[in-house]
Backbone of each chain as ProteinMPNN parsed JSONL, in Angstrom:
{"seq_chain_A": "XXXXXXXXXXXXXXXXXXXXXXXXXXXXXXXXXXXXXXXXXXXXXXXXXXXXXXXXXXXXXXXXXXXXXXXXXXXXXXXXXXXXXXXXXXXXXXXXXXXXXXXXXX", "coords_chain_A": {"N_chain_A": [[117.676, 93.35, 75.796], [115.614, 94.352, 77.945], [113.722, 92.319, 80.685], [110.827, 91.008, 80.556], [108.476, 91.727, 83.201], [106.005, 89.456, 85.062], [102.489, 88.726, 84.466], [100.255, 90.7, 86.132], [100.679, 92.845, 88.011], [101.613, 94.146, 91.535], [101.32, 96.7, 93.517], [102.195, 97.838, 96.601], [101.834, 101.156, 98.385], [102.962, 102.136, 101.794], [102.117, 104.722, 103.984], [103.377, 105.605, 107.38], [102.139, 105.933, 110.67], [103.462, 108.99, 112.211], [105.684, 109.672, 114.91], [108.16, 107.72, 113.368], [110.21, 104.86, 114.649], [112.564, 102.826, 115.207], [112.461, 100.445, 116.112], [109.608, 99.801, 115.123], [110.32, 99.679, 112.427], [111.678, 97.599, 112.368], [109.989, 95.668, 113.203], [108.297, 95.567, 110.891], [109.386, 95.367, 108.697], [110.413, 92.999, 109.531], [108.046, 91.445, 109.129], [106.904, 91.89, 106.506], [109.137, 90.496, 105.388], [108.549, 87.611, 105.999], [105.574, 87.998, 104.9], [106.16, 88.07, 102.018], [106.765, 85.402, 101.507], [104.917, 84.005, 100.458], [103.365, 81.34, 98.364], [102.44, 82.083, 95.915], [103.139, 84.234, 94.856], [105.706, 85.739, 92.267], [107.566, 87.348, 91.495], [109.331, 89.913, 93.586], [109.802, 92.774, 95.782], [111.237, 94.882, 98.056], [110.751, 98.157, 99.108], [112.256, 101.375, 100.171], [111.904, 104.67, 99.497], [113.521, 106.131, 97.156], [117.168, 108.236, 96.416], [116.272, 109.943, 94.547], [115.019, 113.518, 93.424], [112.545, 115.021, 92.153], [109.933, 116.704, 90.658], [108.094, 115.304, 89.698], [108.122, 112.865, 91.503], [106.928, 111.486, 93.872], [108.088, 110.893, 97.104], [106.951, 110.39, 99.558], [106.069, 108.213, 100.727], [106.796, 105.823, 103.029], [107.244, 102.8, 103.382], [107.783, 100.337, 100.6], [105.968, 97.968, 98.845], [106.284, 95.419, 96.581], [104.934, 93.196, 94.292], [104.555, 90.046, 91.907], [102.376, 88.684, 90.295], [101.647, 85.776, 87.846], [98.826, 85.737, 87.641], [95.203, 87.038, 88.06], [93.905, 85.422, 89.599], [95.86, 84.386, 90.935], [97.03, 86.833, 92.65], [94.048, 87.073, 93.983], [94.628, 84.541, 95.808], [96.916, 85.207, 96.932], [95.7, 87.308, 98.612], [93.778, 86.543, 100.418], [94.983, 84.945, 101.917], [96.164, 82.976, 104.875], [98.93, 83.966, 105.715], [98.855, 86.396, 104.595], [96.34, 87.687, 106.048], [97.173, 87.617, 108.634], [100.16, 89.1, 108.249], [98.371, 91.916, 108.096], [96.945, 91.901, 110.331], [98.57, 92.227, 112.175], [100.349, 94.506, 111.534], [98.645, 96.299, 110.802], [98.691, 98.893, 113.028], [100.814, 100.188, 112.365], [100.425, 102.021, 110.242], [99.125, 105.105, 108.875], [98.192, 105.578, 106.381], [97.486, 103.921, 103.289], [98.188, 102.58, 99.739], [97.402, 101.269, 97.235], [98.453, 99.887, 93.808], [96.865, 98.247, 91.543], [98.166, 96.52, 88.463], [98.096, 95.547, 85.154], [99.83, 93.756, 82.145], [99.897, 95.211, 78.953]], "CA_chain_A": [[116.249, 93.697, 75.964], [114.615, 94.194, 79.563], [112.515, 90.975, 80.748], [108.881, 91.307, 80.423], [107.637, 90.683, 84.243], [104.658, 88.709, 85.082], [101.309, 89.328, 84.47], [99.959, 91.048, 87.39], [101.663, 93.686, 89.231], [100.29, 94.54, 92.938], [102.441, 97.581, 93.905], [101.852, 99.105, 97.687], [102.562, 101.964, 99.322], [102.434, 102.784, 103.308], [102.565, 106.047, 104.82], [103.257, 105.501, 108.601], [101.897, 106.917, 111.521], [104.7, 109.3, 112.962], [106.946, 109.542, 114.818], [108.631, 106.344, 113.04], [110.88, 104.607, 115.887], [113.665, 101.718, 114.607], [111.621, 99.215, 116.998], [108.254, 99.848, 114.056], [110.907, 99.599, 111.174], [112.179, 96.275, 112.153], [108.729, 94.883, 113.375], [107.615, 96.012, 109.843], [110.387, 94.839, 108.093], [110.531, 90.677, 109.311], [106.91, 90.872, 108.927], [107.371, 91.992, 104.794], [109.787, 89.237, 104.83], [107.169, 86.794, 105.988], [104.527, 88.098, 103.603], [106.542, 87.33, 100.398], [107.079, 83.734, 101.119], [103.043, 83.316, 99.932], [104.139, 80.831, 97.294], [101.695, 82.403, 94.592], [104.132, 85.709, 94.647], [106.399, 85.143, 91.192], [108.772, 88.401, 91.959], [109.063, 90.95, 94.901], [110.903, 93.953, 95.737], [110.841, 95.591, 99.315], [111.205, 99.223, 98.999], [112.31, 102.749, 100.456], [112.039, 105.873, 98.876], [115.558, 106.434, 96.717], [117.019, 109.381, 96.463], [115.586, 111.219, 93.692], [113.804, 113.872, 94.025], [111.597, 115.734, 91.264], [108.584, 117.743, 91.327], [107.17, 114.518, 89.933], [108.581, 111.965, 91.907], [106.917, 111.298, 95.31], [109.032, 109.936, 98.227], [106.748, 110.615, 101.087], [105.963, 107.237, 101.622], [107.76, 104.718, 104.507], [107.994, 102.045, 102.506], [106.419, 99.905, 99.617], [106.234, 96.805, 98.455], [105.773, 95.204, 94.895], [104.401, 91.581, 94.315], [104.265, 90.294, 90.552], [101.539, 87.07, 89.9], [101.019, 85.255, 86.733], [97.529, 85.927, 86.853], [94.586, 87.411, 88.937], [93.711, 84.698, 90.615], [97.246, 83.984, 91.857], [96.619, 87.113, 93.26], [93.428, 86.466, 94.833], [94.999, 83.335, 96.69], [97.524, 86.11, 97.78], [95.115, 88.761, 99.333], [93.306, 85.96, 101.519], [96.078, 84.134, 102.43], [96.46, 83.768, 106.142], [99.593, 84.91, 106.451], [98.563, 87.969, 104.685], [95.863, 88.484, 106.934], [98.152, 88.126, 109.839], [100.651, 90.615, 108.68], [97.718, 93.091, 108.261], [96.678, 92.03, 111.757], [99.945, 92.836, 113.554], [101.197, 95.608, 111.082], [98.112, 97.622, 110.495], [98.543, 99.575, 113.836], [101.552, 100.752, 111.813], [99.958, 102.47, 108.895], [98.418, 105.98, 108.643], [97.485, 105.186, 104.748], [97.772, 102.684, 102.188], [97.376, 103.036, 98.483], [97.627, 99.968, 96.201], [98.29, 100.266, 91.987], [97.0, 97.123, 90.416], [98.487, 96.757, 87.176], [98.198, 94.019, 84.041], [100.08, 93.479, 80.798], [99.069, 95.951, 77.994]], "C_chain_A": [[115.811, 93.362, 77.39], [113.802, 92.99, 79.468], [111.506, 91.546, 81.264], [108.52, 90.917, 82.034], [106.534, 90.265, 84.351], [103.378, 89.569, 84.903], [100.584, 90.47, 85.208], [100.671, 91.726, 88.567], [101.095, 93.951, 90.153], [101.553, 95.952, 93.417], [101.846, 98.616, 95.084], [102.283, 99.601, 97.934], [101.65, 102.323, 100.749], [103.254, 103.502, 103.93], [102.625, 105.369, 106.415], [102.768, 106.617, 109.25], [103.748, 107.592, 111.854], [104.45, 109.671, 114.52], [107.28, 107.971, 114.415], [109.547, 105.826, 113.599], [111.554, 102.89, 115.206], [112.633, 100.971, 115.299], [110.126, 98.98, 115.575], [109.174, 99.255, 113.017], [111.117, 98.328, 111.407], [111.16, 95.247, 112.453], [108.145, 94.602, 112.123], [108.49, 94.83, 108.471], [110.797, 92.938, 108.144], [109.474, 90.582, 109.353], [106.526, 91.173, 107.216], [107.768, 90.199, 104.703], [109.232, 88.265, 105.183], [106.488, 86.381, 105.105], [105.384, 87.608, 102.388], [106.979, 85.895, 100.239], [105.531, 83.102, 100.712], [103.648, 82.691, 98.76], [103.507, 81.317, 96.025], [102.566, 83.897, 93.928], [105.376, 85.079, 93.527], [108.119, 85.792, 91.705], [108.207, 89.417, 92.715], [109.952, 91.682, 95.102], [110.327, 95.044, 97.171], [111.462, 96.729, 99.381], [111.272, 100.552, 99.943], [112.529, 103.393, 99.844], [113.3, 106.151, 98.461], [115.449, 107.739, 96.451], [116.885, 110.746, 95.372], [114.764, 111.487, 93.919], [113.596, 115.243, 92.574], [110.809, 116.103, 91.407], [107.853, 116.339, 91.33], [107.256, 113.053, 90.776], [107.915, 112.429, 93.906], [107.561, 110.236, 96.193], [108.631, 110.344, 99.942], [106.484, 109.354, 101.682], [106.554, 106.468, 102.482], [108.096, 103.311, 103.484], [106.864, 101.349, 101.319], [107.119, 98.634, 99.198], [105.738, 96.07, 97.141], [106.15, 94.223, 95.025], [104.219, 91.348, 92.697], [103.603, 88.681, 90.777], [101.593, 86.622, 88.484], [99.64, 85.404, 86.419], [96.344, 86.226, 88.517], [93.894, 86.714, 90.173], [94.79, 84.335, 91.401], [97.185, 85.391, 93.107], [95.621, 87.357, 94.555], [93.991, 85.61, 96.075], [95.915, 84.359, 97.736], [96.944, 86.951, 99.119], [94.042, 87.612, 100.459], [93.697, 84.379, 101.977], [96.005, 84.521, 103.992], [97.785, 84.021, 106.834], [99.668, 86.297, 105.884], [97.328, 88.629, 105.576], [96.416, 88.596, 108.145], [98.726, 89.509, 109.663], [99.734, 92.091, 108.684], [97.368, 93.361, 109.798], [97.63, 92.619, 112.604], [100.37, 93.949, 112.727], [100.234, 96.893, 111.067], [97.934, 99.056, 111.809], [99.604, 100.852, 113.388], [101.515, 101.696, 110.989], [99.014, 103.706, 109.004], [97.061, 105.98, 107.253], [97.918, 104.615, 104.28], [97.109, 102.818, 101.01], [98.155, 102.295, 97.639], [97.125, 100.498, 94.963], [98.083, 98.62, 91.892], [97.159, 97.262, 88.877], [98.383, 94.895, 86.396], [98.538, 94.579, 82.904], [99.559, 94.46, 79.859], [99.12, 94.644, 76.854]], "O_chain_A": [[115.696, 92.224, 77.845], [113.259, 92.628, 78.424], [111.356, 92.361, 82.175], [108.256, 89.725, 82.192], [105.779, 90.799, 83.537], [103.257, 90.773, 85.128], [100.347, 91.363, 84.395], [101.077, 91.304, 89.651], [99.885, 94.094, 89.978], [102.735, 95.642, 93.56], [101.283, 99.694, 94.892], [103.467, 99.277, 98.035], [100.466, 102.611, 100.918], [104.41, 103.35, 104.326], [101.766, 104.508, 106.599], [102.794, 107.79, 108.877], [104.817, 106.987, 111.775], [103.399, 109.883, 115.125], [106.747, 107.06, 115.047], [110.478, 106.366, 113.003], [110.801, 101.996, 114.822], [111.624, 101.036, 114.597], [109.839, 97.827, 115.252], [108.777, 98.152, 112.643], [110.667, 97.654, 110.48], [111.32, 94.088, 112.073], [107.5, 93.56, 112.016], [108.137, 93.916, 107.726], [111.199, 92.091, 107.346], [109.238, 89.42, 109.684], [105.664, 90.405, 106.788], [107.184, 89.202, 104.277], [109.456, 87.517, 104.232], [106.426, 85.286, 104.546], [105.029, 86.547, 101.874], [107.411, 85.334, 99.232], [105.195, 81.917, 100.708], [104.431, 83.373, 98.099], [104.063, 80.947, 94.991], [102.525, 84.375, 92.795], [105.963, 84.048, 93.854], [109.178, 85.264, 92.044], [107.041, 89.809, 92.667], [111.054, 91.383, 94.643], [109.311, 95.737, 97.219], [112.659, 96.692, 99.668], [110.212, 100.794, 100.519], [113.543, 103.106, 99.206], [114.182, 106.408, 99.281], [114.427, 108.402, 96.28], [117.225, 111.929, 95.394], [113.809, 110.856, 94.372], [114.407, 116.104, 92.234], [110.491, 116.014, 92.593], [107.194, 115.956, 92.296], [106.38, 112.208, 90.59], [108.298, 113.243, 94.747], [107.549, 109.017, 96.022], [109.303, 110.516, 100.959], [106.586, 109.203, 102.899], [107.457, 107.294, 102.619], [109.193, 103.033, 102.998], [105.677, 101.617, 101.138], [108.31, 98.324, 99.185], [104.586, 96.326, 96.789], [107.205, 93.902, 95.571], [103.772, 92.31, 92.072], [104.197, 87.735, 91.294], [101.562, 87.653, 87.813], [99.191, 85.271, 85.28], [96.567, 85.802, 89.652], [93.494, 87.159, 91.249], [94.6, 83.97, 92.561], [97.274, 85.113, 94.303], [95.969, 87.679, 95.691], [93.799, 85.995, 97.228], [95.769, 84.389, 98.958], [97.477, 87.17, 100.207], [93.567, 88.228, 101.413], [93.136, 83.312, 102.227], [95.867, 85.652, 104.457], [97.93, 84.228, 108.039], [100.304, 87.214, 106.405], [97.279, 89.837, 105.804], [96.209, 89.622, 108.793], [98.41, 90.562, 110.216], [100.179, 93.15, 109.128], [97.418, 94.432, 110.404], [97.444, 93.37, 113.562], [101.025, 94.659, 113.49], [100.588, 98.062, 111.218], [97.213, 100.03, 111.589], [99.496, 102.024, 113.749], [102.546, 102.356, 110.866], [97.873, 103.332, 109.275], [95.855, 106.206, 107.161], [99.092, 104.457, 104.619], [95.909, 103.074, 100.913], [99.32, 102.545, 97.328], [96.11, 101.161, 94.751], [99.001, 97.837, 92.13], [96.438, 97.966, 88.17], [98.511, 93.744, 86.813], [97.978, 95.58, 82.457], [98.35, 94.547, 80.074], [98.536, 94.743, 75.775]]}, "seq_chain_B": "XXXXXXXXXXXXXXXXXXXXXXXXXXXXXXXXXXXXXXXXXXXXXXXXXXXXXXXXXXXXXXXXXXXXXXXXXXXXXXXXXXXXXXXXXXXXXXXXXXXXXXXXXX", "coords_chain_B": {"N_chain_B": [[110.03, 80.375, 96.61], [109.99, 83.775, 95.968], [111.145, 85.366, 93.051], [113.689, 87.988, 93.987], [113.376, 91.311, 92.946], [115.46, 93.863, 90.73], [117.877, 96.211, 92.326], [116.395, 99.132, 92.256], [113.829, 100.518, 91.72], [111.412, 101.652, 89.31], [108.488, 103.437, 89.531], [106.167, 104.582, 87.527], [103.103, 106.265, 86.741], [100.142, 107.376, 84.782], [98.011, 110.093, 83.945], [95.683, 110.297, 81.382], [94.975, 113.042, 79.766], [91.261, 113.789, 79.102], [88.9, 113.521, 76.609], [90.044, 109.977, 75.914], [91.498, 108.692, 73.04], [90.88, 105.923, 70.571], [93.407, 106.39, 69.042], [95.048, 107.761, 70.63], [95.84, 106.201, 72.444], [97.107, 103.841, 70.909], [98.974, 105.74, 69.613], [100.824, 105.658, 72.229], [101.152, 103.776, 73.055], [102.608, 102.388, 71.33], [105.248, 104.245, 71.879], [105.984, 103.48, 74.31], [106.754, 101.243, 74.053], [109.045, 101.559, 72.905], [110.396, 103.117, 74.371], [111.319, 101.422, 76.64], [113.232, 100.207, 75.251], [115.715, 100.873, 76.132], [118.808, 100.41, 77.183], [119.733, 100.205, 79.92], [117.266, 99.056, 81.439], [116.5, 96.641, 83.404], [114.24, 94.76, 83.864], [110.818, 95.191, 83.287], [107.688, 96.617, 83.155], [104.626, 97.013, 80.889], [101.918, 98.652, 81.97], [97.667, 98.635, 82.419], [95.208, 99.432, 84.372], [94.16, 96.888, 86.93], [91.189, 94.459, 87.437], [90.856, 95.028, 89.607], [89.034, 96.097, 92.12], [88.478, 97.64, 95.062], [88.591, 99.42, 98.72], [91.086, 100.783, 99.232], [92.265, 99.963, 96.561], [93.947, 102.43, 93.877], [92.335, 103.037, 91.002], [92.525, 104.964, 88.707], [94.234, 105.725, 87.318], [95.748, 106.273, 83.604], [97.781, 104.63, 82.739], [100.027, 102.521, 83.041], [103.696, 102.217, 84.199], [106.449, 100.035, 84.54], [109.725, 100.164, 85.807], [112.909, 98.481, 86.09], [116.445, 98.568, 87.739], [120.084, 98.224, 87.912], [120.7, 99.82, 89.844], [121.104, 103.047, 90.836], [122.902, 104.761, 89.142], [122.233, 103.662, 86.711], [119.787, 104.004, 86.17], [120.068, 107.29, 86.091], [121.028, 107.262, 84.177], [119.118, 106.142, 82.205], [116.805, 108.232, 82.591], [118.246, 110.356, 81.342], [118.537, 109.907, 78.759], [118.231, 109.781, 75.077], [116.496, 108.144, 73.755], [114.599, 108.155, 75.839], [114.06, 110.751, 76.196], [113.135, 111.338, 73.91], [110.788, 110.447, 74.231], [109.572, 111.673, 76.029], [108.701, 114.303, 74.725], [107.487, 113.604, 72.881], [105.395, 112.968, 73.492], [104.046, 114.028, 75.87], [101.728, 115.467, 75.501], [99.889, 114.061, 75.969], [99.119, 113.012, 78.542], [97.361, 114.373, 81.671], [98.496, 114.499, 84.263], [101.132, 113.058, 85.882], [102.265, 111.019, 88.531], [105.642, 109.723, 90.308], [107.006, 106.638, 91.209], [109.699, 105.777, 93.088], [111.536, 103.294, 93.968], [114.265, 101.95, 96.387], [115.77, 98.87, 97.313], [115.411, 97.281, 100.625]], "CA_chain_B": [[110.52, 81.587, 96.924], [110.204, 84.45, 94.721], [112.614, 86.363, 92.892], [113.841, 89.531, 94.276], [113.621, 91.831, 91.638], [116.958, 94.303, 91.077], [117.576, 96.96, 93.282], [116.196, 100.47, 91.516], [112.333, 100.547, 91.008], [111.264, 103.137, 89.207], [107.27, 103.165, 88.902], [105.373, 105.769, 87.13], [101.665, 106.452, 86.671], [99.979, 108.396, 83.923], [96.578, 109.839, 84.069], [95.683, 110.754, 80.626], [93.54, 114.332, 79.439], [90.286, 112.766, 78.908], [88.872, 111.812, 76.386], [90.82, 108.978, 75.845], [90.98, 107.975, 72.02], [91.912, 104.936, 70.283], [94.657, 106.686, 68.606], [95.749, 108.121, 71.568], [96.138, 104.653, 73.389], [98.043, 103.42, 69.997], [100.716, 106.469, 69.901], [101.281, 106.044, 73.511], [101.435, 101.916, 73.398], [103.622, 102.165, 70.494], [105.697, 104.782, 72.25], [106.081, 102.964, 75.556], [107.404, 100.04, 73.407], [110.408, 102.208, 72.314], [111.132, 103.655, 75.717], [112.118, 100.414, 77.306], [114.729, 99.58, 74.788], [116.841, 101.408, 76.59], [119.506, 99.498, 78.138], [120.068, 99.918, 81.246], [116.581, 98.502, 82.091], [116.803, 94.97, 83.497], [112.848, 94.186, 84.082], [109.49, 96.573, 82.521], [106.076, 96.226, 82.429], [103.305, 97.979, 81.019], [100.353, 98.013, 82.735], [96.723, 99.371, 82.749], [94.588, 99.244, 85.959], [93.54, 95.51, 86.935], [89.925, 94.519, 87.446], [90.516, 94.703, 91.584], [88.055, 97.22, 93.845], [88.552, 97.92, 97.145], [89.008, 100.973, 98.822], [92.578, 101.07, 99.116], [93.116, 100.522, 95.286], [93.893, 103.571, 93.147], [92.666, 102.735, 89.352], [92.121, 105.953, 88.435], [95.167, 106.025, 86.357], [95.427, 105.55, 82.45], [98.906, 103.842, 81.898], [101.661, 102.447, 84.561], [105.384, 102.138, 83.316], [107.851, 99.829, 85.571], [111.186, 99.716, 84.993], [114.092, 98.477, 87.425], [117.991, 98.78, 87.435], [120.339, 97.367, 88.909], [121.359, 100.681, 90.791], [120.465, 104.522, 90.631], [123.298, 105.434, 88.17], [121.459, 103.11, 85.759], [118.372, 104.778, 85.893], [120.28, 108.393, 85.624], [121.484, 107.21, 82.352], [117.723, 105.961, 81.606], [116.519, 109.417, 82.365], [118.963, 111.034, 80.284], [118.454, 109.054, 77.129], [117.797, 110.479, 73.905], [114.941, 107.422, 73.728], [113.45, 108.735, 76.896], [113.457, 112.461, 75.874], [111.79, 112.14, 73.062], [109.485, 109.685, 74.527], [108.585, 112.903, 76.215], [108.615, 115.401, 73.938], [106.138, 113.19, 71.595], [103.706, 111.487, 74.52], [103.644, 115.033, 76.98], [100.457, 116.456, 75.439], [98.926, 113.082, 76.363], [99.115, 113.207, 80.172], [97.329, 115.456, 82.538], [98.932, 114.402, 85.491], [102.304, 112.07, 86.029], [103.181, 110.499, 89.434], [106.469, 109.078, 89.984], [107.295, 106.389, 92.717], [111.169, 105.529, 93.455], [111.914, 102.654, 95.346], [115.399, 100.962, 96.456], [115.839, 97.339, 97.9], [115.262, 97.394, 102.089]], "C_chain_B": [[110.544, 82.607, 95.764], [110.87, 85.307, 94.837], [112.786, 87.503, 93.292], [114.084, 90.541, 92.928], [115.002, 93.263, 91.93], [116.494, 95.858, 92.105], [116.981, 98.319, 93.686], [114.691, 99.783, 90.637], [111.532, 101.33, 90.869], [109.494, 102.598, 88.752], [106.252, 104.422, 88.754], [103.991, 105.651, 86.474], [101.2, 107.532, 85.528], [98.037, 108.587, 83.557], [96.587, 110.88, 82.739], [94.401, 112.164, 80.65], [92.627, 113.404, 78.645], [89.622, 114.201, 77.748], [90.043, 111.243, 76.006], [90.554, 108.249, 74.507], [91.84, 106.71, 71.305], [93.021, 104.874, 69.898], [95.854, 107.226, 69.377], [96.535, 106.966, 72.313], [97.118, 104.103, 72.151], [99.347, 104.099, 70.298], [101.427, 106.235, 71.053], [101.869, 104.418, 73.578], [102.848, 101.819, 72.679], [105.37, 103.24, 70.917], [106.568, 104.293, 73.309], [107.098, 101.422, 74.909], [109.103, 100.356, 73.116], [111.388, 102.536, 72.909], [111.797, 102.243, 76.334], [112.518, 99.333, 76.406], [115.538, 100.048, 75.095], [117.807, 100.489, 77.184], [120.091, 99.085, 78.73], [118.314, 99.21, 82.311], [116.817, 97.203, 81.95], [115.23, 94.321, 83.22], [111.808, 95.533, 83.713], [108.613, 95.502, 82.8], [105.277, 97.491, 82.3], [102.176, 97.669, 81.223], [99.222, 99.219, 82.244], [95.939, 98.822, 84.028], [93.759, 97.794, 85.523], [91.918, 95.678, 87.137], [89.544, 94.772, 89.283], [89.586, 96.135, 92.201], [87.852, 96.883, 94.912], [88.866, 99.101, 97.169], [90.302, 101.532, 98.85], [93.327, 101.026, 97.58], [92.589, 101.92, 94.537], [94.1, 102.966, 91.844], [91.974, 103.82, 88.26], [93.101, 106.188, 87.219], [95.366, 105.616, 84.509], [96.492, 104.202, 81.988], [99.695, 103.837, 83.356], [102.562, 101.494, 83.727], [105.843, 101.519, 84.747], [108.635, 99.762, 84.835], [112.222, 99.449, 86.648], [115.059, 98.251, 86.452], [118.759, 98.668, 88.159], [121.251, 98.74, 89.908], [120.931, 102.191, 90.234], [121.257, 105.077, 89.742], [122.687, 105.049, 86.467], [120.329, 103.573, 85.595], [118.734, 106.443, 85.86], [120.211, 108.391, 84.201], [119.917, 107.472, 81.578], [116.926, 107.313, 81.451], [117.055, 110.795, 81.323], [118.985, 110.895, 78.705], [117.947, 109.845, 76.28], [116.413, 109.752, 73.653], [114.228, 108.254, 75.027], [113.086, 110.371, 76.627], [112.951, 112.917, 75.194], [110.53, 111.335, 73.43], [108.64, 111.322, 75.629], [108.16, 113.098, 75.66], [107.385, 114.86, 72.728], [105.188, 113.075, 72.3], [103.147, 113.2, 75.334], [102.211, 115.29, 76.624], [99.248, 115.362, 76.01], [98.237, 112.672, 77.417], [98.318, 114.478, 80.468], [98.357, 115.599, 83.808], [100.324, 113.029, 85.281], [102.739, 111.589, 87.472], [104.47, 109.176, 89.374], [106.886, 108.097, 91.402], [109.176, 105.435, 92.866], [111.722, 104.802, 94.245], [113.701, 101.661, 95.589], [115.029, 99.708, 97.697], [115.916, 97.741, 99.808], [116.742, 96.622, 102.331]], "O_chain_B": [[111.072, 82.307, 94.693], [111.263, 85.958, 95.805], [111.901, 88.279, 92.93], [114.96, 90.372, 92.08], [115.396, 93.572, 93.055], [115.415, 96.35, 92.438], [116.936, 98.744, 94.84], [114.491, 99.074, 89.651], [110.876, 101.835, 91.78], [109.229, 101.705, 87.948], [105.706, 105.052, 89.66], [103.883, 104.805, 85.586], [101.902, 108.534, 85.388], [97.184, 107.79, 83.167], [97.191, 111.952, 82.756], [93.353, 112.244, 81.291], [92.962, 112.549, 77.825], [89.775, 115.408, 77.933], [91.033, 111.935, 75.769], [89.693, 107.371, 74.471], [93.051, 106.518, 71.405], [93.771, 103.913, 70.07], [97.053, 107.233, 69.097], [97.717, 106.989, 72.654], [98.226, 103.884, 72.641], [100.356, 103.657, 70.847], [102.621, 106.537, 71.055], [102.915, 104.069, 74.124], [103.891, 101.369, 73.153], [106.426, 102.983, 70.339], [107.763, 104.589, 73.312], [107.992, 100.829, 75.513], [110.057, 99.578, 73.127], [112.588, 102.497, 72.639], [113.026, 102.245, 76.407], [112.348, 98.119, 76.516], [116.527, 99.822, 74.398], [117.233, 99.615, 77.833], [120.828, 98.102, 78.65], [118.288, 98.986, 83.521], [117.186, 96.606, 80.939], [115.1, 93.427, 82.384], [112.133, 96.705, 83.902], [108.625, 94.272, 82.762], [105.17, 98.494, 83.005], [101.509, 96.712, 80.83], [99.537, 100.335, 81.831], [96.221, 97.738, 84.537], [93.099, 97.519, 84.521], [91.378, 96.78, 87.034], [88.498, 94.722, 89.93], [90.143, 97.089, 92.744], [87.204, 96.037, 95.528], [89.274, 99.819, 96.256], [90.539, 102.688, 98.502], [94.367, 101.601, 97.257], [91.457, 102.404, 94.514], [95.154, 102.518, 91.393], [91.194, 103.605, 87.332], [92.722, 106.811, 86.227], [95.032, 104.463, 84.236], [96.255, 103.225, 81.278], [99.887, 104.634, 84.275], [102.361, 100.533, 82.984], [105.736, 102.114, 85.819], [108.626, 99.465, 83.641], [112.212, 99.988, 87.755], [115.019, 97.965, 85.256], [118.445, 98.957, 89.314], [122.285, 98.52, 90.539], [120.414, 102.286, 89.121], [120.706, 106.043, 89.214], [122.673, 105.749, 85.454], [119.895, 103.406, 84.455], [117.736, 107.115, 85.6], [119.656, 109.1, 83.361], [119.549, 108.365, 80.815], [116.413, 107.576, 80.363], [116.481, 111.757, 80.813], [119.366, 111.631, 77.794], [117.152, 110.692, 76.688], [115.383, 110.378, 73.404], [113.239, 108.962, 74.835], [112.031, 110.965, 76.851], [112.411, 114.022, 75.14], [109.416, 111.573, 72.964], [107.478, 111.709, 75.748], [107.088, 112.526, 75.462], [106.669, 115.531, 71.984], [104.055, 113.068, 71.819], [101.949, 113.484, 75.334], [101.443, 115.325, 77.585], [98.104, 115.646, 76.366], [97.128, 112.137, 77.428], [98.448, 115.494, 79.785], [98.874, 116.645, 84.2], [100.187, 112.159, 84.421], [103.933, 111.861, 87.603], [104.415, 108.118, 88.748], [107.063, 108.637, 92.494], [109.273, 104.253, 92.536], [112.376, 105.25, 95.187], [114.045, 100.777, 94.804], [114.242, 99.737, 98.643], [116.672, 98.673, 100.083], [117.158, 96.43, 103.474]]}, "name": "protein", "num_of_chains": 2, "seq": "XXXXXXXXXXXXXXXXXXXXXXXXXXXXXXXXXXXXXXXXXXXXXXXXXXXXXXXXXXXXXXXXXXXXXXXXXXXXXXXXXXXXXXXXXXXXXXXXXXXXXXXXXXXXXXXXXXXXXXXXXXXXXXXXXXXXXXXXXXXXXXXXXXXXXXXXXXXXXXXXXXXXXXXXXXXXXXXXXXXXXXXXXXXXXXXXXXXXXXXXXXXXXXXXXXXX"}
């Protein structure tokens, strides 16, 4: 049987500006790995688009990232954390759009 | 430090034809329960949209399905399943809309 994950899923995605240039990817990329050491983050998963592709399956985004809390306030503590407002500070020059799913437990 | 979750994260969205009735939300709960006994999923959750607003979240949606695996032939299988095809073939009329988002490990 699959394990149940935590309460509180945060699941982003960010489109980049283009052209996307290895120098952005790896700026982008040790500043992720940064962000998930917020100790309130339970489980995390730093993603690129895999390669299926379906009508319903979108894979336009650059990359995404999925955070799981125990509970909404663990969140909270997350979203004004300052090293999450850092990486917004130095990454958001990076980002065309951004479009966050919050999810909880049925 | 939190856990990395496995490397195949499949996360799908489901915006139901409105209205939205209690029996509808039952067949579909009880449905969703069935689908991730499959097993090649390692980690699930089912979610409905958290209590968060801001402009960047999207909680427009009725139902969100994770599932991860520990690699993309594991989630062929999952797609192929006799549980997942009839979890179609019973739930489809329930959906208007389905996005699908596909992510592997950075």
């Amino acid at each position: 049987m699959a394990k149940q994950l935590n309460y509180f899923v945060h699941h982003v995605f960010f489109w980049f500006n283009k052209p996307v240039s290895k120098k952005d990817k790896e700026r982008f990329e040790a500043a992720l790995k940064k962000l998930v050491t917020i100790e309130t983050i339970v489980e995390m998963h730093l993603g690129v688009p895999a390669t299926t592709r379906r009508e319903v399956v979108d894979r336009s985004y650059t990359y995404s990232l999925l955070t799981t809390f125990k509970n909404k306030e663990d969140q909270d503590i997350y979203q004004n954390h300052p090293i999450h407002l850092k990486f917004i500070d130095e990454c958001s020059d990076l980002w065309e759009n951004v479009v966050v799913y919050d999810s909880v437990t049925i």
